[in-house]
C-alpha positions as CSV (number, residue, x, y, z in Angstrom):
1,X,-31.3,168.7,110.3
2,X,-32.0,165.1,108.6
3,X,-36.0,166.2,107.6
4,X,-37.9,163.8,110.4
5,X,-40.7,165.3,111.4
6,X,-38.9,168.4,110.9
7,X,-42.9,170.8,111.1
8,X,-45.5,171.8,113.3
9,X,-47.4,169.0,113.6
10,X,-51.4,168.6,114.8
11,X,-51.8,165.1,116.9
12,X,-54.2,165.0,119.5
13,X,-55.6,167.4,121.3
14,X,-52.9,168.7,124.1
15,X,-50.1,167.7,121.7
16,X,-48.5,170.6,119.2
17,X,-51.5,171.5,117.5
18,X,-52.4,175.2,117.8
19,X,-48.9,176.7,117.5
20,X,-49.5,177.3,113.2
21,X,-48.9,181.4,113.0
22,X,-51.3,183.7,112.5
23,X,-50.8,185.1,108.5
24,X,-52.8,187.9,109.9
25,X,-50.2,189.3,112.6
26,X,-47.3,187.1,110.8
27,X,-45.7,186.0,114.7
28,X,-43.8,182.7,114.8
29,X,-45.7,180.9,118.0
30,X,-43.4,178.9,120.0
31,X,-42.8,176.9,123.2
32,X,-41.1,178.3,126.4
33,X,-41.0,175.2,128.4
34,X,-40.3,175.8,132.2
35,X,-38.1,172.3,133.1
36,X,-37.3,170.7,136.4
37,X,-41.0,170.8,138.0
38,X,-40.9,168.8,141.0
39,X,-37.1,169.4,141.5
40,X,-37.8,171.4,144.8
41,X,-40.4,174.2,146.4
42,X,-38.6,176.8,145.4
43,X,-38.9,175.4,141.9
44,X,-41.9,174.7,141.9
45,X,-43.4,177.8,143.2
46,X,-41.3,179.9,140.5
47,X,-42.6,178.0,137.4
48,X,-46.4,178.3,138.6
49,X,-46.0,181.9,138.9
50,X,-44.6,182.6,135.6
51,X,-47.8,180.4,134.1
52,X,-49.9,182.6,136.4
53,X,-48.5,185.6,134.6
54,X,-48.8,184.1,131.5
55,X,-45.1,184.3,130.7
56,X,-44.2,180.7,130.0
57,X,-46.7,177.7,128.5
58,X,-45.1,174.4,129.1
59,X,-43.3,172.6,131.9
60,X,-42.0,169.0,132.2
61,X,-42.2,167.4,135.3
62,X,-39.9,165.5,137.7
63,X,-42.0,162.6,139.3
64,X,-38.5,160.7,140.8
65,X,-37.9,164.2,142.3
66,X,-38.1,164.7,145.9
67,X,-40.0,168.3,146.0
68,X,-42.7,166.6,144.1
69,X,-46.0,165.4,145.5
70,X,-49.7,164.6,144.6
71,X,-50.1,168.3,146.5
72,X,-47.5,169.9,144.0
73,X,-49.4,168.3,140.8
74,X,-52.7,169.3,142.3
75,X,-51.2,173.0,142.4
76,X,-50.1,172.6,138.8
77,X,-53.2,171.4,137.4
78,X,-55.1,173.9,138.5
79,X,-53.4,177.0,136.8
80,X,-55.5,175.1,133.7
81,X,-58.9,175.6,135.0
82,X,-61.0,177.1,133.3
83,X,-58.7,177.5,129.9
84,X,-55.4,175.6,129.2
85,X,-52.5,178.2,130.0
86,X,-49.3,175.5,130.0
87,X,-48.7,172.1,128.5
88,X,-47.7,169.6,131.1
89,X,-45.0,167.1,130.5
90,X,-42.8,164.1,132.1
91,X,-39.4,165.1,132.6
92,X,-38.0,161.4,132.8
93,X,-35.4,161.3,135.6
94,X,-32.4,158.9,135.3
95,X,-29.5,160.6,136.8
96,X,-27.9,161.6,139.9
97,X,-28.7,162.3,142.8
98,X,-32.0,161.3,142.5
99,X,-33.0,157.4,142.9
100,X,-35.2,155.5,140.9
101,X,-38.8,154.7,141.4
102,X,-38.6,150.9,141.3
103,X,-36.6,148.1,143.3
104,X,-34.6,146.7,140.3
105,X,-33.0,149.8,138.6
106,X,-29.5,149.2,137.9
107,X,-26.6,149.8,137.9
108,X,-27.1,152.1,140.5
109,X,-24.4,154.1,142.8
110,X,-24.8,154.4,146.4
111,X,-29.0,154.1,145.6
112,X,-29.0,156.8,143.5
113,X,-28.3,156.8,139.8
114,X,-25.3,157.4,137.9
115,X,-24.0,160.8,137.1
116,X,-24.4,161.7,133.2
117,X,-21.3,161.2,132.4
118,X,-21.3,157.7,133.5
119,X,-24.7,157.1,132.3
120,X,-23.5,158.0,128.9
121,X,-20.4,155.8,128.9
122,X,-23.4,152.9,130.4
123,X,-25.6,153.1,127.3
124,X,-22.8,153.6,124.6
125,X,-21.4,150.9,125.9
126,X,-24.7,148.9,125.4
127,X,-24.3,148.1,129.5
128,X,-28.2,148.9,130.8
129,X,-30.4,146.0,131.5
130,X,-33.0,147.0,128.8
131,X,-36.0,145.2,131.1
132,X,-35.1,147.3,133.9
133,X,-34.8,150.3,132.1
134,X,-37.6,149.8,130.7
135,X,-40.0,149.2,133.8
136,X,-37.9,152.7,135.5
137,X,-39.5,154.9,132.2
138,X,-42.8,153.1,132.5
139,X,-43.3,153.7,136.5
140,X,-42.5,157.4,135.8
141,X,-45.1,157.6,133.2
142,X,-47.6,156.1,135.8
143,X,-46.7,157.9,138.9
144,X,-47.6,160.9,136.4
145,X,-50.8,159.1,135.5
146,X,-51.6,159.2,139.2
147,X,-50.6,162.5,140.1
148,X,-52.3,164.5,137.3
149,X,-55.1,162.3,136.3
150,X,-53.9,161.6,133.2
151,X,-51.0,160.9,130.8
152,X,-48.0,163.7,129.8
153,X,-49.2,166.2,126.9
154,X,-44.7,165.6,126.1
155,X,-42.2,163.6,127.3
156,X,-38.4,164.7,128.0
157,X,-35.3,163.7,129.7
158,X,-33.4,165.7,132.6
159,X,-30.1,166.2,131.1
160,X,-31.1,165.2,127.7
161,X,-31.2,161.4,128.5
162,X,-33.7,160.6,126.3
163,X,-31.3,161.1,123.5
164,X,-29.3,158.1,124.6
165,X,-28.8,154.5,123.1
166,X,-30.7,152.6,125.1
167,X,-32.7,155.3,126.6
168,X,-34.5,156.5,123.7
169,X,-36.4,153.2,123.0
170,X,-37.3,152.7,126.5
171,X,-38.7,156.1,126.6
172,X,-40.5,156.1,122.9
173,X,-41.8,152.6,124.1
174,X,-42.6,154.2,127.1
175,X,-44.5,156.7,125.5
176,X,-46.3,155.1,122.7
177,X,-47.5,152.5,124.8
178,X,-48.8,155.3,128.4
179,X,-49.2,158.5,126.2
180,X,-50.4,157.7,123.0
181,X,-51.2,161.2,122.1
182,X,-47.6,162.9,123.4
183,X,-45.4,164.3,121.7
184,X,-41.9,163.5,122.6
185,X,-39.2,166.6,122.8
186,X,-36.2,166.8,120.4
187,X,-32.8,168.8,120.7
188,X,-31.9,169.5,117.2
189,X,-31.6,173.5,116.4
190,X,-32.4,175.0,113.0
191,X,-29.9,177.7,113.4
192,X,-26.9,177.5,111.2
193,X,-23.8,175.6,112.0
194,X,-21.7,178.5,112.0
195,X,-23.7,180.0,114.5
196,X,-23.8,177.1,116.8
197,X,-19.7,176.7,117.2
198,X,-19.6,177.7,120.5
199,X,-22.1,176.0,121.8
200,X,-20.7,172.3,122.7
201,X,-23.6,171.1,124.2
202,X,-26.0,172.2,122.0
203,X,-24.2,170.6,118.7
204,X,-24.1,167.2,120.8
205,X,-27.4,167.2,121.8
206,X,-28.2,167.8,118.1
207,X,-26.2,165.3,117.1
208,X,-28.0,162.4,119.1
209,X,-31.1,164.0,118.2
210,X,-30.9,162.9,114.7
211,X,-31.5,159.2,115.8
212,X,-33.9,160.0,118.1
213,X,-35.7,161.7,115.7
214,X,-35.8,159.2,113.2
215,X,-37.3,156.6,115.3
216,X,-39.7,158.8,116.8
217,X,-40.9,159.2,113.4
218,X,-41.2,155.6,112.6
219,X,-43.1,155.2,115.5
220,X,-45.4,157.8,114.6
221,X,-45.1,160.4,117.7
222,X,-44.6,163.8,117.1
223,X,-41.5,165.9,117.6
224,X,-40.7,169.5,117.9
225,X,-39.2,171.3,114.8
226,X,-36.4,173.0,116.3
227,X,-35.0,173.3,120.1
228,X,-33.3,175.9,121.8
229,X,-32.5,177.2,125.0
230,X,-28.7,175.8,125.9
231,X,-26.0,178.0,126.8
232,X,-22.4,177.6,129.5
233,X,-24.1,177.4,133.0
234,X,-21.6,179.4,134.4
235,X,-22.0,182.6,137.2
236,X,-21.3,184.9,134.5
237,X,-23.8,184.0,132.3
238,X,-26.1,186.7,131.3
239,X,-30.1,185.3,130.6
240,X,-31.4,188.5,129.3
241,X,-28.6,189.3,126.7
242,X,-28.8,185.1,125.7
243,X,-32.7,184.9,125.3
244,X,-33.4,187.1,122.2
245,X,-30.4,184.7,120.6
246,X,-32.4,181.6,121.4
247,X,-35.7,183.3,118.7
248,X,-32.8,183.0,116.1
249,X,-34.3,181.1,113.2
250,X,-36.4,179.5,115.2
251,X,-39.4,178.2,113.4
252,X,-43.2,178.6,114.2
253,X,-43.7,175.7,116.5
254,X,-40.1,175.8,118.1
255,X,-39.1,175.2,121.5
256,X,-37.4,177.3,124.0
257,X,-36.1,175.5,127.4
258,X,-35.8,177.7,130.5
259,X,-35.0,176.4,133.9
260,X,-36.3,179.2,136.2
261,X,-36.8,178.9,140.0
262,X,-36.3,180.5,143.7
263,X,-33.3,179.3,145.4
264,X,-33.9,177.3,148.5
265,X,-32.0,174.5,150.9
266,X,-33.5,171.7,148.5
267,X,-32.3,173.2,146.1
268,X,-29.0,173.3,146.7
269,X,-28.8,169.9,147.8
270,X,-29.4,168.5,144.4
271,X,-28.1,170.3,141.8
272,X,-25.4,173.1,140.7
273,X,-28.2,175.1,138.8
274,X,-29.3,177.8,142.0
275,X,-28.9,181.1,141.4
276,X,-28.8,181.3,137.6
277,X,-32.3,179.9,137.9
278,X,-33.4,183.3,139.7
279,X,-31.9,185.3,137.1
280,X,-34.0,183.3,134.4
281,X,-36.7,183.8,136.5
282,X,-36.2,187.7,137.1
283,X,-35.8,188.1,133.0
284,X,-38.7,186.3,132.2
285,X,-41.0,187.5,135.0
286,X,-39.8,191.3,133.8
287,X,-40.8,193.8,130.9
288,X,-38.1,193.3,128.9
289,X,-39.4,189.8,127.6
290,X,-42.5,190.6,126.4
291,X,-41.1,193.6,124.6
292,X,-38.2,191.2,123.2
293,X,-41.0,188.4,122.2
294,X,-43.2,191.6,120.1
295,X,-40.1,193.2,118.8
296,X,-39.1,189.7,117.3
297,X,-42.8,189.0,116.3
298,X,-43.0,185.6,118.1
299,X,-46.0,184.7,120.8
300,X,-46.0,181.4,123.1
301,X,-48.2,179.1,121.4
């Protein structure tokens, strides 16, 4: 970790303050963060119920997705009435298959964007048109304006892309100038490197975080102290015996991603993720999890 930002942190209200331990019951608090809100129903119905139940306390939220809706936010929003039980955040949306918001979004393939891969090569490359890039982040932050009344407690990428060249100033831009009191999420763990060897995707994703922080810092906005959550989306994979491995070393304040969800025709349609996001869903819906969050002394924030 390069030291930017690198602690809980207390901006404005609805940002990261609150999530100092208690000396008292010495428990890390932390952030489970539900992504991919928006994505489809069954999504969407999954993550509400794990708020409901008090099992999860963020979620970032896909505005260029077609399974979300003024009616979807509305649903959201009101799992925080009466107390504030989840932070909601943007979950900015600039790969395939989904389409961008605005007319002038390119390059584009077949109306959609790029896949990840080729988005990648676009912004290492230096190849985006940084004016249309930047009007793409900023109609996301509005659209979420006008669904939830207000502007994103965080702001993420789907697939990381925040992390990007090119993509990370549009979206700090983005949010310093529509969110002023967000927080912006970071990918950089605080385990050891020796620990982290076999996870590929996780030591890139750290890697570009390094950047990203830095300028998030210069900017003034917030980060995250530590991020986990990534593992080898493959059938096999095994959510229960992964999750306690994620609390490694991660600090008070720390995030956690989860993508949990029912599997549905939408669904399938739009991404490879299906029925691994049941079994995230079944772990963290179940009694193990709680009894793994006590036995490691760690609450959600």
């Amino acid at each position: 970790m390069d030291g930017a930002v690198e602690r809980p942190v207390a901006p404005a209200a609805g940002g990261l303050a609150g999530v100092s331990a208690n000396p008292a019951q010495g428990l890390r608090r932390i952030w489970l963060c539900a992504d991919d809100y928006g994505i489809a129903p069954g999504v969407n119905a999954a993550i509400r119920d794990l708020i409901a139940r008090r099992r999860i306390n963020a979620t970032s939220v896909m505005v260029a997705a077609p399974g979300f809706s003024r009616s979807e936010a509305v649903a959201l929003s009101m799992l925080n009435a009466g107390g504030r039980h989840a932070a909601i955040g943007l979950h900015v949306t600039l790969t395939a298959p989904f389409r961008p918001l605005t007319g002038d979004f390119r390059p584009l393939r077949n109306g959609a964007f790029l896949s990840l891969p080729d988005m990648m090569r676009q912004t290492l490359w230096q190849r985006l048109d940084d004016g249309s890039l930047a009007r793409e982040v900023v109609a996301q932050l509005q659209r979420f304006a006008e669904a939830f009344g207000r502007a994103p407690e965080f702001v993420y990428g789907h697939q990381h892309v925040q992390l990007l060249p090119q993509v990370r100033d549009a979206v700090l831009a983005g949010a310093t100038a529509l969110a002023p009191g967000a927080w912006v999420r970071q990918a950089g763990s605080a385990r050891p490197l020796h620990r982290r060897l076999n996870d590929r995707k996780g030591l890139v994703i750290g890697i570009l975080s390094q950047t990203f922080r830095r300028r998030a810092q210069k900017l003034g906005i917030p980060t995250n102290p530590s991020f986990a959550g990534t593992y080898n989306f493959v059938p096999q994979a095994d959510f229960s015996a992964l999750f306690p491995t994620f609390l490694d070393n991660l600090p008070d304040g720390g995030l956690i991603m989860c993508h949990p969800g029912f599997v549905d025709a939408d669904l399938k349609n739009l991404d490879p993720m299906t029925y691994l996001r049941e079994r995230e869903y079944a772990y963290l819906a179940g009694d193990d999890f709680p009894k793994t969050l006590a036995a490691c002394r760690v609450a959600l924030a």
